[in-house]
C-alpha positions as CSV (number, residue, x, y, z in Angstrom):
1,X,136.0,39.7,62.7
2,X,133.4,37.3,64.1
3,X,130.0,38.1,65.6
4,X,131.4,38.4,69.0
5,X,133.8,40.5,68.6
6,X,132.1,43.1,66.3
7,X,129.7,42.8,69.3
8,X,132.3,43.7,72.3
9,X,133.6,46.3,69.9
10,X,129.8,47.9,69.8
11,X,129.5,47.5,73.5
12,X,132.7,49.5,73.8
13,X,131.9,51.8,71.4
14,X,128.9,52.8,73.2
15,X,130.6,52.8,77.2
16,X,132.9,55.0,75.5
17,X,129.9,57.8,74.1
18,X,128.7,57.3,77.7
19,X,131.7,58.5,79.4
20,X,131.8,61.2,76.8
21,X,128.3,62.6,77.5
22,X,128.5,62.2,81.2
23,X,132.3,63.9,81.3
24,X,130.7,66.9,79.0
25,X,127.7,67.2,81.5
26,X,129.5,66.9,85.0
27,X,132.0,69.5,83.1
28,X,128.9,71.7,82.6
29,X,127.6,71.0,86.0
30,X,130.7,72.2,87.4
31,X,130.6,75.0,85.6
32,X,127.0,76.3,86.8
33,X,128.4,75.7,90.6
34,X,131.7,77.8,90.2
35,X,129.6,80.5,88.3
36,X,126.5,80.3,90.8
37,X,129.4,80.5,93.8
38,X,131.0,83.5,92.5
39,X,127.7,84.9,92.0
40,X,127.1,84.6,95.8
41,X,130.3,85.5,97.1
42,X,129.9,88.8,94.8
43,X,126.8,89.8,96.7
44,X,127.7,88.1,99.6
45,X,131.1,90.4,99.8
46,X,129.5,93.7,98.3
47,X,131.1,96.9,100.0
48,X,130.9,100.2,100.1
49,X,133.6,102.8,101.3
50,X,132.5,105.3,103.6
51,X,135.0,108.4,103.6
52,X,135.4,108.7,107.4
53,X,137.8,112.1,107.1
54,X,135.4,113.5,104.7
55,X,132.8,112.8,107.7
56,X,134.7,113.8,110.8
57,X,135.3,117.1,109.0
58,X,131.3,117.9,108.5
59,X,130.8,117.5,112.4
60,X,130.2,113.4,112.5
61,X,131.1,111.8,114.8
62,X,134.7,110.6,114.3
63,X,135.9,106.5,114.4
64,X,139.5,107.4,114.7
65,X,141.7,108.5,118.1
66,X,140.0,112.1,117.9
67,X,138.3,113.0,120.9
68,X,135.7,115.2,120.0
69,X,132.7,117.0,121.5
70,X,129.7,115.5,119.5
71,X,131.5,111.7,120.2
72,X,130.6,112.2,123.8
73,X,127.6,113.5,123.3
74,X,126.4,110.4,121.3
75,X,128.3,107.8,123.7
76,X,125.2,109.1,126.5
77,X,123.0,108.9,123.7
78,X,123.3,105.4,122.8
79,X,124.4,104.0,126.3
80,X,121.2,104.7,126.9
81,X,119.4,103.0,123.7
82,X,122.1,100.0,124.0
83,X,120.7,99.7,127.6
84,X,117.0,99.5,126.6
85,X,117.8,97.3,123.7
86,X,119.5,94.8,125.9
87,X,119.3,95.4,129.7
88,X,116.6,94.4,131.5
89,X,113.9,96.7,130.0
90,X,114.2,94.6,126.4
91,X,112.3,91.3,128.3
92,X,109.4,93.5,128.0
93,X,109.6,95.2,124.5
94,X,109.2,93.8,120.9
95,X,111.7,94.3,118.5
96,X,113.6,96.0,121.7
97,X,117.2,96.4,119.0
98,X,115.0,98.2,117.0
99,X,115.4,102.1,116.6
100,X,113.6,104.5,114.3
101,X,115.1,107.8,113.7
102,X,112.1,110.5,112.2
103,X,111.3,114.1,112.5
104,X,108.3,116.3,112.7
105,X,109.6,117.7,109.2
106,X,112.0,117.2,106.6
107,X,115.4,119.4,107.1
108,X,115.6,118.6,111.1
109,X,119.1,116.0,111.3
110,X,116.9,113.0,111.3
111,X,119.7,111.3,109.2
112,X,122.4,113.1,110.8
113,X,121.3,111.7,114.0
114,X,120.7,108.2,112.4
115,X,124.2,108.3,110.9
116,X,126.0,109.5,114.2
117,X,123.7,106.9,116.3
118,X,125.6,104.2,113.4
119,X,129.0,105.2,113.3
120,X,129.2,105.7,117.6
121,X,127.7,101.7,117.7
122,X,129.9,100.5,115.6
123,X,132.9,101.7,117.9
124,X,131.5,98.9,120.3
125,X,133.8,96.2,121.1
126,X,130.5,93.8,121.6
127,X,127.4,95.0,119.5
128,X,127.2,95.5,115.2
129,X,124.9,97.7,113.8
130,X,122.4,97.9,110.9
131,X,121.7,101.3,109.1
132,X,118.2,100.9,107.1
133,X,117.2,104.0,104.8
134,X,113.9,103.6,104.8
135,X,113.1,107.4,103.7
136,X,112.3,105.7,100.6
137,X,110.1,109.1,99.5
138,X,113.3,111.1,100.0
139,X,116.3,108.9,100.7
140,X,119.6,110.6,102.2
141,X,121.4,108.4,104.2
142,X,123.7,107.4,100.7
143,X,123.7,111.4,99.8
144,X,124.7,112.1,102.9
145,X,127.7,109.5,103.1
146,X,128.6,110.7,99.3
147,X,127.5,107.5,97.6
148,X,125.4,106.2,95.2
149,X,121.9,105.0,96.0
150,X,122.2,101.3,94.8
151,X,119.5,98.6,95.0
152,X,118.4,98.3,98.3
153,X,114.8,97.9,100.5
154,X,112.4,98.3,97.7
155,X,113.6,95.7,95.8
156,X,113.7,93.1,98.5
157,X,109.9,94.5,99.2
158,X,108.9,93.9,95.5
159,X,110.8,90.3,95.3
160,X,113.1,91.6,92.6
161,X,115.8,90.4,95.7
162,X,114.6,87.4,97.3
163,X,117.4,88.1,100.0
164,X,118.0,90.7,102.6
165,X,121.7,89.3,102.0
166,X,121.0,90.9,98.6
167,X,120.6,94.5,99.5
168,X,122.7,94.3,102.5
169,X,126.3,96.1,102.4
170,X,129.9,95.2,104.1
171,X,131.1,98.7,104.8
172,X,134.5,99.7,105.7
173,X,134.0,99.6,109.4
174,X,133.6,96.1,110.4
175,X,130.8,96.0,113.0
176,X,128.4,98.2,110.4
177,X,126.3,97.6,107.6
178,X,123.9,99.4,105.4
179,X,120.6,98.6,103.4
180,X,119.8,101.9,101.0
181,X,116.2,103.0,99.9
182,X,116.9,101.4,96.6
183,X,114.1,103.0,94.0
184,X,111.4,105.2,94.8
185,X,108.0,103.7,94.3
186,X,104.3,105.2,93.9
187,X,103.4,102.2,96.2
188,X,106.2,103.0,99.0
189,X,103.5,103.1,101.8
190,X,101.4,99.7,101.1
191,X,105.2,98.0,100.4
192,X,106.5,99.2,104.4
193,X,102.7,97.4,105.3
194,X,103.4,94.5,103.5
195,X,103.7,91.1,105.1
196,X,107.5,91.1,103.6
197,X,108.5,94.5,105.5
198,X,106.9,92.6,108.7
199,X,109.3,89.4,107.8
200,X,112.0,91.7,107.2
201,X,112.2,93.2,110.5
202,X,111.9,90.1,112.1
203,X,114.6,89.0,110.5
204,X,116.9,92.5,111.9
205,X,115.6,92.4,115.3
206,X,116.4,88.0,116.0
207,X,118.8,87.1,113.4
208,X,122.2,88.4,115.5
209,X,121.9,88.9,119.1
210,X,124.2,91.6,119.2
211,X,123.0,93.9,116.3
212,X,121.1,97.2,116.8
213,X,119.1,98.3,113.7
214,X,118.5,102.0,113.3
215,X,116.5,102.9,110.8
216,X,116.1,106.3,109.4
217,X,112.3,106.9,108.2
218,X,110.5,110.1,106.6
219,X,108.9,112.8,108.9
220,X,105.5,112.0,110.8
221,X,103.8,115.1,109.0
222,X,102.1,114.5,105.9
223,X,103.4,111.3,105.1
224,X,102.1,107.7,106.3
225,X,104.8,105.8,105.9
226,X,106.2,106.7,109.4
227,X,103.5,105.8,111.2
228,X,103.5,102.3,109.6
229,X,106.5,101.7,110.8
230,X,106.1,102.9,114.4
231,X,104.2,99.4,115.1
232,X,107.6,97.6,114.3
233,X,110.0,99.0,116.2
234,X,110.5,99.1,120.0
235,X,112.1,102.5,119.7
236,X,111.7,106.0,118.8
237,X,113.7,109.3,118.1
């Protein structure tokens, strides 16, 4: 074999380990966007099953055929709110989607009226709706539905979730969605002050034209964490 051929053969040799180490690394490329994909479409597709029966039977109102007392009752109730949010009224009102649900003390139906004010919404043909726990001293919107308290507004507040999509939940009723209280935290009060509680709400009241956010906050008496977030919503019950 002459000097020019051992030479090709070299060259060869070497186009070949390059098409080696560039297969092996698209391979592994490949491999970090299917797993980075799945990863989002798992958070992206979270859900939570809310037992409607188990509901209807406890006096909520009911999402099925049922015509029931306490379903009218919350129709007026949020015809009213919907036309606040949305009629003419809302040209003059920050955050005009926005509604906080609180109490003077614990044990009054605060969440009970938060959950109601949720479930009637979502029966809308045109509007979705947002529940936010944001009791995050004594959360019961999850104990009340039966579930488990996952990860949820305190985590996006401390930046352990960099994502609101994070923390936010698909639920078994197509037009509503849930953010939990996540943990407690010593620092609850400074985290619903923070500048990233601020973005967040932002973010509820513009991101879809057509969604009402109720959030269900701890009672005005002894606690400040209310009143914080009376300056970010438009409306109060």
């Amino acid at each position: 074999m002459n000097s020019i051929e051992k030479a090709l053969q070299k060259q060869q040799q070497y186009v070949e380990a390059q098409n080696k180490t560039q297969t092996s690394q698209l391979q592994t490329d490949l491999a970090e966007q299917e797993e980075s994909v799945k990863s989002d479409y798992i958070v992206s597709n979270a859900k939570i099953i809310i037992d409607l029966e188990m509901l209807s039977q406890k006096g909520f109102v009911s999402t099925d055929s049922k015509r029931q007392a306490i379903n009218e009752e919350y129709r007026v109730i949020k015809r009213k709110l919907l036309d606040t949010a949305f009629g003419p009224l809302s040209k003059s009102l920050k955050n005009s989607n926005i509604i906080m649900v609180t109490s003077s003390r614990e044990g009054e139906g605060k969440t009970f009226t938060a959950i109601n004010l949720a479930l009637s919404i979502a029966l809308e043909q045109d509007k979705t709706v947002l529940l936010v726990d944001a009791d995050v001293l004594r959360p019961n919107v999850m104990k009340t539905l039966d579930l488990k308290n996952e990860q949820g507004l305190i985590e996006f507040l401390l930046g352990e979730k960099e994502d609101l999509a994070e923390v936010m939940c698909r639920t078994n009723l197509s037009k509503l969605r849930i953010i939990t209280a996540g943990k407690s935290h010593h620092l609850s009060a400074e985290l619903l002050a923070s500048e990233r509680m601020f973005t967040a709400v932002e973010e509820f009241a513009n991101r879809y034209t057509d969604r009402i956010v109720i959030v269900d906050t701890p009672p005005l008496l002894g606690v400040n964490e209310t009143a914080i977030f009376a300056n970010l919503a438009a409306l109060a019950l």
